[in-house]
TIGU-843257 format. One line per field, with one value per residue: residue number from 1; residue in three letters; x, y, z of N, C-alpha, C in turn. Coordinates in steps of 0.05 Angstrom, whole numbers, plus 5000, padded with zeros to 4 digits. Atoms other than C-alpha are relative to their C-alpha. Example, Ala and Ser with C-alpha at 12.3 -4.5 7.8 and 13.67 -1.06 7.14 Angstrom:
<pts>
k <- [1:2]
r <- [Ala:Ser]
n.x <- [5018:4984]
n.y <- [4976:4976]
n.z <- [5000:4999]
ca.x <- [5246:5273]
ca.y <- [4910:4979]
ca.z <- [5156:5143]
c.x <- [5018:4985]
c.y <- [5024:5022]
c.z <- [5000:5014]
</pts>
This chain:
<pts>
k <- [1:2:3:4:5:6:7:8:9:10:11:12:13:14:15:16:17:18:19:20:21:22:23:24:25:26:27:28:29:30:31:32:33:34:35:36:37:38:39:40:41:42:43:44:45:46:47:48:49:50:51:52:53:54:55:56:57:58:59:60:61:62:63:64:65:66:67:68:69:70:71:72:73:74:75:76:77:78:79:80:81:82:83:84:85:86:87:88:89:90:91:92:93:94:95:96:97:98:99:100:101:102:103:104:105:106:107:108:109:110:111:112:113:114:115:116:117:118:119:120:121:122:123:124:125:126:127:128:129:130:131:132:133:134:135:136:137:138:139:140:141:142:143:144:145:146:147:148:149:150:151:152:153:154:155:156:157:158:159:160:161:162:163:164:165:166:167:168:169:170:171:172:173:174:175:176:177:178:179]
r <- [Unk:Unk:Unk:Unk:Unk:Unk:Unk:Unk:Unk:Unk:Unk:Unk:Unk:Unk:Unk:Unk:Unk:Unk:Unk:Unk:Unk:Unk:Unk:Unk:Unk:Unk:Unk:Unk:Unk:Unk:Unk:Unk:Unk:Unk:Unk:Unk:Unk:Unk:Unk:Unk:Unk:Unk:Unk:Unk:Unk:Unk:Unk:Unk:Unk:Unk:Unk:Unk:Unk:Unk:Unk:Unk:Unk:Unk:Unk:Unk:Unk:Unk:Unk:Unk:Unk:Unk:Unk:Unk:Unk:Unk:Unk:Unk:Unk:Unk:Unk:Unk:Unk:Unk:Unk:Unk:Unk:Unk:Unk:Unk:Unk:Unk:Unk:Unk:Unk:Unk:Unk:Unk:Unk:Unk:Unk:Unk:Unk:Unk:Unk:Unk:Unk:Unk:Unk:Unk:Unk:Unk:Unk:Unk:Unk:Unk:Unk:Unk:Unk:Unk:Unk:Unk:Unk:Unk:Unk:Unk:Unk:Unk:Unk:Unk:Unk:Unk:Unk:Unk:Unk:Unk:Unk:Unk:Unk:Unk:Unk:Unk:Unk:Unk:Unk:Unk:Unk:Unk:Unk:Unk:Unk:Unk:Unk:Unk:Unk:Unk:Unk:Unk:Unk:Unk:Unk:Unk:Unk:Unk:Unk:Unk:Unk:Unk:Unk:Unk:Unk:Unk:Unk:Unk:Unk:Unk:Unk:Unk:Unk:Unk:Unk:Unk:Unk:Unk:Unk]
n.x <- [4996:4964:4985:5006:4984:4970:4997:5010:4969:4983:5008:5012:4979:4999:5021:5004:4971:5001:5014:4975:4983:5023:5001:4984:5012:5032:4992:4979:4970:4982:4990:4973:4978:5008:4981:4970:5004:5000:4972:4963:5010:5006:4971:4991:5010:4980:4970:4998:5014:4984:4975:5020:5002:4971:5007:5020:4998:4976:5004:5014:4983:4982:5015:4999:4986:4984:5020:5013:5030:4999:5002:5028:5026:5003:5011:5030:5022:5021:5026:5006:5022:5015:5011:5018:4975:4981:4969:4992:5006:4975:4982:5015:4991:4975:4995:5011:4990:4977:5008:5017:4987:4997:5015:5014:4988:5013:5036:5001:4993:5020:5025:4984:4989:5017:5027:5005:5026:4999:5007:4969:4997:5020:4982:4984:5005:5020:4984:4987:5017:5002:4979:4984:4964:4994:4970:4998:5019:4981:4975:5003:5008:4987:4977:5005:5006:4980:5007:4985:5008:5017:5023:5014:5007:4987:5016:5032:5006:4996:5030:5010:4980:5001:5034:5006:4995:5035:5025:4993:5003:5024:5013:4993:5025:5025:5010:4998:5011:4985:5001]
n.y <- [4974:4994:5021:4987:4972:5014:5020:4992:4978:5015:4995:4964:4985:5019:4997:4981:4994:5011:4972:4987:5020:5004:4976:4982:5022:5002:4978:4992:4985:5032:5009:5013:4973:4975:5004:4998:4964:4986:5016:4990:4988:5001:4999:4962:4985:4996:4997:4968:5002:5001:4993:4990:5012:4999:4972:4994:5018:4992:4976:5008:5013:4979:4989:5023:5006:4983:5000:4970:5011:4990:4971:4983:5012:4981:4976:4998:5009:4973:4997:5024:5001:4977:5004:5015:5017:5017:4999:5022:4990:4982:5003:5004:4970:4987:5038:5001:4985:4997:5025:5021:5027:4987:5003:5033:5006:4976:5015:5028:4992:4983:5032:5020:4987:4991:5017:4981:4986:4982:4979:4995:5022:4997:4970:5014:5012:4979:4982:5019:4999:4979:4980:5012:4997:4973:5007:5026:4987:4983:5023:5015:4989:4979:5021:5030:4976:4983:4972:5001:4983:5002:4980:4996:5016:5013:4990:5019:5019:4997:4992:5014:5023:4988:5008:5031:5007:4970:5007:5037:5003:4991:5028:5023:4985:5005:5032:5026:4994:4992:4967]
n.z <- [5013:5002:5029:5028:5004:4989:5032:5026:5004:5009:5030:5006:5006:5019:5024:5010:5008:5027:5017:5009:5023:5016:5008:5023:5023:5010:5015:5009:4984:5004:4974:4984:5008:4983:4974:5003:4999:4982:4977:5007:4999:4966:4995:4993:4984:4977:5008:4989:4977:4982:4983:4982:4986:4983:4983:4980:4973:4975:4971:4976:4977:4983:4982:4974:4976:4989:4967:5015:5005:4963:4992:5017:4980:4976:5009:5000:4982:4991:5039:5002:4990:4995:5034:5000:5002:4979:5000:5008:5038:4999:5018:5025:5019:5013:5020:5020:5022:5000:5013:4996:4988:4977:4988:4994:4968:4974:4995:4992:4971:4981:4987:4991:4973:4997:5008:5017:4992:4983:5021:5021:5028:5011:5001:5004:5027:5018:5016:5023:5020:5005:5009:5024:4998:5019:5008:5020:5024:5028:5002:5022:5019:5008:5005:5014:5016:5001:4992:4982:5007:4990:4990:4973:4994:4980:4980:5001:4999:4984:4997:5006:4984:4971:5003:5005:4979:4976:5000:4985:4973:4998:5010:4984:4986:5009:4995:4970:4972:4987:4990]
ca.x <- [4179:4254:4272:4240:4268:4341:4330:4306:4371:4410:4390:4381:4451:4460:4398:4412:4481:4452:4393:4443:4481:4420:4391:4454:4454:4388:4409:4462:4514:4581:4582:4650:4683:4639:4666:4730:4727:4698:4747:4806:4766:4755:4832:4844:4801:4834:4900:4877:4842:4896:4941:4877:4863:4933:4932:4862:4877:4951:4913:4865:4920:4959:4893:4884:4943:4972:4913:4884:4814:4823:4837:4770:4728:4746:4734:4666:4636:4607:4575:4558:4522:4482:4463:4439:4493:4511:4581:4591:4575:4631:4683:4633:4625:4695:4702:4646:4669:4734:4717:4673:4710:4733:4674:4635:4692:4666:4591:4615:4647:4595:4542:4594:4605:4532:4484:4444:4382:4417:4400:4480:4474:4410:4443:4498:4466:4414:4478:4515:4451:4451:4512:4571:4645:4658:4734:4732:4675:4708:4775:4753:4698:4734:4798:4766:4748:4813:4770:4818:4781:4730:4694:4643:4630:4665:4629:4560:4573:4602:4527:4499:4544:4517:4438:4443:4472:4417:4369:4393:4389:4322:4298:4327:4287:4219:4214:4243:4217:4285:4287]
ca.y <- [6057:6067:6006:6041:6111:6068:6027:6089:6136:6083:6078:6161:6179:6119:6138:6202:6200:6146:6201:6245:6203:6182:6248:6278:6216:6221:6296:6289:6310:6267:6250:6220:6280:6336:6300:6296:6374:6389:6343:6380:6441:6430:6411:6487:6511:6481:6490:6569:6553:6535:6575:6615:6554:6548:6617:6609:6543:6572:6633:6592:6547:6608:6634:6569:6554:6623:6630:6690:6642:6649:6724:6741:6687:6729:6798:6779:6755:6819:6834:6764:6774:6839:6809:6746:6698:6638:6644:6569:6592:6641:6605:6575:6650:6665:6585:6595:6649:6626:6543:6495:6427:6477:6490:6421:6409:6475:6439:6367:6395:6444:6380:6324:6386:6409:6366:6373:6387:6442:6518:6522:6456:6480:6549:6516:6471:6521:6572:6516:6522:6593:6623:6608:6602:6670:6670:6604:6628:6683:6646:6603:6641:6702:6659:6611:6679:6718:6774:6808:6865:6851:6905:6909:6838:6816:6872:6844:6782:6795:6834:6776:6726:6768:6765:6692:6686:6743:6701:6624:6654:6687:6619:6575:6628:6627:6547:6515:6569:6595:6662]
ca.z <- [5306:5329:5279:5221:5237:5248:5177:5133:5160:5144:5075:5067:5053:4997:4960:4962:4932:4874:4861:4851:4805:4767:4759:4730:4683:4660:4639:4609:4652:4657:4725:4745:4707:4737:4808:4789:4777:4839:4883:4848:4857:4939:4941:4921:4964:5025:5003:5004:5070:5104:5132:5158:5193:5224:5250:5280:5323:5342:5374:5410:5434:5454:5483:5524:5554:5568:5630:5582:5583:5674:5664:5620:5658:5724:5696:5666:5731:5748:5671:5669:5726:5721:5645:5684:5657:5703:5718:5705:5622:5628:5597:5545:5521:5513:5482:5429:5384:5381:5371:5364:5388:5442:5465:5462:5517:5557:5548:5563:5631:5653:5641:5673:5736:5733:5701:5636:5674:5716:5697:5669:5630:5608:5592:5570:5512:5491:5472:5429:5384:5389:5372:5319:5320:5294:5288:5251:5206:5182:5183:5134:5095:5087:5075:5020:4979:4997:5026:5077:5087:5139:5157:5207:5201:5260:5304:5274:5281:5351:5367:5340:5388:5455:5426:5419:5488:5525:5486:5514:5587:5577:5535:5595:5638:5617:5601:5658:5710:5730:5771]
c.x <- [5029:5009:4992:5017:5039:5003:4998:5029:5024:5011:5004:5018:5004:4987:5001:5017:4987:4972:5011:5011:4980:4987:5014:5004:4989:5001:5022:5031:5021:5009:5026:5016:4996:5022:5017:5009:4997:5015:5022:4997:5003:5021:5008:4989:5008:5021:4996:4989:5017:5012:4981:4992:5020:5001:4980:5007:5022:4993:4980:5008:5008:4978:4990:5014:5019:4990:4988:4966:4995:4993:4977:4982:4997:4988:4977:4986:4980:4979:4982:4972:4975:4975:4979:5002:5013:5029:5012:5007:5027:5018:4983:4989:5019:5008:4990:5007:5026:5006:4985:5003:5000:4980:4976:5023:4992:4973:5010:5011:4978:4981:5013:4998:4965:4970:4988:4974:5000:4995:5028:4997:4979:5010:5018:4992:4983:5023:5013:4988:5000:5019:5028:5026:5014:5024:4996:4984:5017:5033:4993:4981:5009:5028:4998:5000:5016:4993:5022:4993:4972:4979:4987:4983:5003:4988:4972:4997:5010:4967:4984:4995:4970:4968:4994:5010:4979:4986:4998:4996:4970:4984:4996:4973:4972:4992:5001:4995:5029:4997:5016]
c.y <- [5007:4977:5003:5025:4984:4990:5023:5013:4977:4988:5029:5004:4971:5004:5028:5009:4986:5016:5014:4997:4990:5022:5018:4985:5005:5034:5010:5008:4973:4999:4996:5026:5030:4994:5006:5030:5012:4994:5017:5038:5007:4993:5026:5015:4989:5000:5029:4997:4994:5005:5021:4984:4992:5018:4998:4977:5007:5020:4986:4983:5023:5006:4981:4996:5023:5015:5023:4996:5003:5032:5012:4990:5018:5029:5003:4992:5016:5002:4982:5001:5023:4990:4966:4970:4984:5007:4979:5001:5012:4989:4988:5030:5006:4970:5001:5015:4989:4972:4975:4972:5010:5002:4980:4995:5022:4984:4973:5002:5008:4970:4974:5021:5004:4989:5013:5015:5030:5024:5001:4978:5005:5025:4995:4992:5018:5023:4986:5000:5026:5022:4977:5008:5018:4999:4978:5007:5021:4993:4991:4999:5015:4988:4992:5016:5025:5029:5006:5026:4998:5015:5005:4971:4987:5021:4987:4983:5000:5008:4970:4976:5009:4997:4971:4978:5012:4975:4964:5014:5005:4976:4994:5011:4989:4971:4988:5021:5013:5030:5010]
c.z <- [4998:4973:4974:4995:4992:4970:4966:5009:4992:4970:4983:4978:4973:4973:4990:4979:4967:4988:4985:4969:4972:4989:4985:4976:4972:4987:4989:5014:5002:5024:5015:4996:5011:5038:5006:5007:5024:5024:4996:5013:5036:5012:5003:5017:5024:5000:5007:5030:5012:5014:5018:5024:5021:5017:5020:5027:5014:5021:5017:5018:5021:5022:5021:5022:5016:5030:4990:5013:5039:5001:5001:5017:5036:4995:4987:5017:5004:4969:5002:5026:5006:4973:5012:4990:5019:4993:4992:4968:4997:4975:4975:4976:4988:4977:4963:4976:4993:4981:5014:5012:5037:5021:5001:5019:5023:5007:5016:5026:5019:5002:5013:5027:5020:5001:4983:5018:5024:4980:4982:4978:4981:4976:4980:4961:4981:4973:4982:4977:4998:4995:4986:5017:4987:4981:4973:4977:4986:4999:4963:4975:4985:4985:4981:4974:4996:5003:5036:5022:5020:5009:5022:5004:5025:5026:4998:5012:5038:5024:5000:5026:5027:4999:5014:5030:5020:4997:5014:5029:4999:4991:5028:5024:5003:4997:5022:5021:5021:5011:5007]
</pts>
């Protein structure tokens, strides 16, 4: 069964690309030149995307190595723990909004310190699926569209962040029997 699943994904992305290609074909469309368009097209758009992206990784260096990510992880112990939040997670909270690489090194620690099958690695992996890289999101959405103007997105999506973390402890909870 694995050497079927293994032989068709290996094929997937090939067939899907000469579908593709065949399909616009077969209606007319002028393929190479539509491409062309949208390559030159997805140049401009990270050319405008850029310097949003600059900005976002210099403040999460800054916010790395200046011991900011020590300060916050100490001052949410208490919250963290009234809400029910391993302490181990901690810096994976302050990690996730901020970035994604970043925090796949918070995960690949806590499970290398912890283990995946502990409640934190458990904790841990569940929140990686359940919450976004805020910052970076609107970085590079807002950025791509030259909206500057954010609104109350960044509280939403902030709300959103804290759900998607409640609901990974309460998940981890309820399945594996934690108390």
């Amino acid at each position: 069964m694995f050497g079927l699943i293994q032989g068709l994904s290996s094929i997937a992305v090939p067939f899907i690309i000469l579908f593709i290609v065949v399909h616009g074909y077969l209606n007319g469309v002028k393929v190479y030149e539509v491409f062309v368009e949208g390559a030159a097209e997805g140049i401009k758009t990270a050319l405008k995307v850029l310097p949003y992206l600059v900005a976002m990784l210099l403040a999460i260096g800054i916010f790395r190595s200046s011991g900011a990510m020590e300060i916050f992880t100490a001052a949410l112990r208490y919250p963290a723990s009234v809400l029910g939040i391993p302490q181990e997670v901690i810096p994976l909270v302050l990690m996730r909004p901020l970035s994604g690489s970043g925090a796949l090194g918070v995960v690949s620690e806590i499970l290398k310190t912890y283990g995946p099958d502990s409640f934190a690695g458990r904790v841990a992996s569940t929140m990686m699926g359940s919450t976004e890289t805020i910052f970076y999101t609107i970085a590079v959405y807002f950025g791509a569209v030259g909206i500057k103007n954010t609104r109350h997105v960044l509280p939403a999506a902030l709300i959103a962040d804290l759900a998607g973390i409640l609901a990974s402890v309460a998940v981890c909870r309820i399945v594996f029997g934690y108390h």
